[in-house]
C-alpha positions, 0 to 999 in steps of 0.5 A: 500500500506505502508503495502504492502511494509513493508510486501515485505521488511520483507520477503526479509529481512527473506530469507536473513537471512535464508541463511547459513553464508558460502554460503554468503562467498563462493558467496562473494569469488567467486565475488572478485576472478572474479574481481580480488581482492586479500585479503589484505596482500596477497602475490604473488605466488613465481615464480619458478627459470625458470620463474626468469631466462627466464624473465631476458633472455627475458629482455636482449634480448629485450634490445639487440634489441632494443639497435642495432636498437637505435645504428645500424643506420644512426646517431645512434651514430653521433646524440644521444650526450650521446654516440657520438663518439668524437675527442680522447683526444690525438688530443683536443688540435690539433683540437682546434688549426685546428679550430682556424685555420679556418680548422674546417672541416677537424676535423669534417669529422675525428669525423664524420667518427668514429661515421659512423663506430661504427653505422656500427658495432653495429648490429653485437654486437647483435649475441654476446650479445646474446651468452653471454645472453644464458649462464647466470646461475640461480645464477647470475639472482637471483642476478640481479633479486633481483639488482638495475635498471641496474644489469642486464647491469652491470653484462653482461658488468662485464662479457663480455666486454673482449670477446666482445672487441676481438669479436668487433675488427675486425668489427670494424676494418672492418667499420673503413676501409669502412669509411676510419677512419684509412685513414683520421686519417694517412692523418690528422696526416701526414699532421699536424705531427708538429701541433699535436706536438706543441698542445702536441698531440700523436698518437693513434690506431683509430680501438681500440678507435672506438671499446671502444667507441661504446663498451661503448655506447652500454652499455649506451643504454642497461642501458636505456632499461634495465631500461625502462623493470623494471620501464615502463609497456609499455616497458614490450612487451612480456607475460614473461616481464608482470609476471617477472618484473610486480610483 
């Protein structure tokens, strides 16, 4: 039976050895490529300049997205302590004195009314945010490509947050009238004219306080998203997100 064994073992052993070296290699080759695994040292296949450009498109879309429906909602804004809209700084000091003055509420519904008119308006960025990812270059997405984890961001809002604001202005114009913003502002103000002064405040324009201040958090959530893409494979929903920004 010893003999047996030895004898079986040996012959295998022969028709191993029998076999040219390179069809052991190509089998071998064959079997890493089905499992995937690349030589070591090995780099990725460069990606052309139209994946690089529609990745970068497709990212920002995403966050656009997800960004509107982050803002664009009930307490999107009033809720989320990172992009709340607050009392003007023209009006700290008056709204410290109101509140020692037991009229508290009266600064609430004011501040309240903002951050109702900004959620209002920010489904309305996205049509815009998205003309403006449609023209972006070649050259300006090799940059971002290659940038930190807000480029992209940064580069949009470098870019667009003049036309933006002529855009969002009379969104904003138009949710402040449905919330009554500038309405509850004059009443505020004619009615504690003399407060306001003795606590060093001054008059501002509510529309264009809104429109920066929703502008600017926009922006902040976009950041975040944008971050999301390049660092959370989780995040990366589409195909082209997996290939551009999983490499």
């Amino acid at each position: 039976m010893r003999k047996t064994v030895i004898f079986a073992a040996v012959m295998f052993l022969a028709c191993v050895w029998s076999v040219p070296s390179y069809a052991g290699d190509d089998w071998l080759k064959k079997g890493l490529e089905k499992v995937g695994t690349k030589k070591k040292g090995s780099a990725p296949a460069e990606l052309s300049e139209e994946k690089v450009i529609a990745g970068l498109k497709d990212a920002l879309k995403v966050g656009t997205g997800n960004t509107v429906q982050r803002t664009g909602k009930e307490d999107g804004y009033f809720k989320n302590p990172d992009i709340k809209i607050p009392m003007p700084e023209e009006l700290k000091k008056a709204e410290s004195v109101l509140r020692k003055t037991g009229q508290g509420d009266k600064a609430d519904e004011f501040i309240l009314s903002m951050n109702r008119a900004a959620e209002a308006a920010a489904p309305e960025a996205k049509a815009i945010f998205l003309d403006a990812i449609t023209k972006m270059t070649f050259a300006d997405a090799k940059k971002i490509y290659k940038g930190d984890d807000t480029a992209a961001t940064e580069y949009f809002k470098g870019k667009t947050t003049e036309p933006l604001t002529a855009a969002f202005t009379p969104i904003v114009k138009n949710s402040t009238n449905k919330y009554e913003v500038t309405k509850k502002y004059k009443k505020f103000a004619s009615k504690n004219e003399k407060l306001i002064k003795l606590a060093g405040g001054k008059p501002f324009d509510p529309d264009e306080y809104v429109t920066k201040k929703a502008l600017e958090g926009l922006f902040k959530i976009l950041g975040e998203e944008e971050k999301k893409i390049r660092k959370d494979p989780a995040a990366r929903v589409t195909d082209l997100l997996k290939e551009v920004f999983g490499r």
